[in-house]
N, C-alpha and C positions, 0 to 999 in steps of 0.2 A: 121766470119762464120754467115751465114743466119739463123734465125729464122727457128725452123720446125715444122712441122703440128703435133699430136700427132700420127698422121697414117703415119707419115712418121719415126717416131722413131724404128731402125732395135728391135728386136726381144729380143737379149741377152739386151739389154737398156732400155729396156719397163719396168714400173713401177711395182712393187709387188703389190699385194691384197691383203689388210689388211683394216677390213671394222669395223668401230666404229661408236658408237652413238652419236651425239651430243644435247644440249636440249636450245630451245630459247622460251623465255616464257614457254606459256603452249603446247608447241609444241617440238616433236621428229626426228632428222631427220636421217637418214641414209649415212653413205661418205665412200670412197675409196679412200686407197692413188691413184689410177690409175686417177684420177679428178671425179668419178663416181658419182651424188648425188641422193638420194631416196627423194621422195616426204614427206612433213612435215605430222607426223601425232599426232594425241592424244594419243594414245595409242605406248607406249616406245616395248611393243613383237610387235606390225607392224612395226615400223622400223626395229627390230631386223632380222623381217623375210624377210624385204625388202631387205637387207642387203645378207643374206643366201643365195637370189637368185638369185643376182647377182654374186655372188662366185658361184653357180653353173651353168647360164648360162657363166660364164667366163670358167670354166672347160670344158662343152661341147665344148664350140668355139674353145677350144683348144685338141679337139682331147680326 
């Protein structure tokens, strides 16, 4: 079976949103099981909320 693009994955197969912080050095980052990643920050509540909003533009996108 072929390799598939992540926009090619039907709908009911599409990953969950589950978004956790990770921490590298002196840096915060933001992820989603979906591959999603947020920009590293210093401050651990701006990931947190980087995080938030991407679970809420994922909610809008989805109706």
């Amino acid at each position: 079976m072929p390799d598939r693009a992540p926009h090619d994955v039907p709908p009911a197969a599409a990953p969950r949103h589950r978004t956790s912080t990770s921490e590298r050095g002196s840096f915060c980052l933001a992820r989603c099981d979906c591959g999603w990643r947020g920009p590293a920050r210093r401050a651990r509540s701006q990931a947190r909320t980087d995080a938030e909003r991407h679970l809420a533009d994922v909610a809008a996108a989805d109706g």
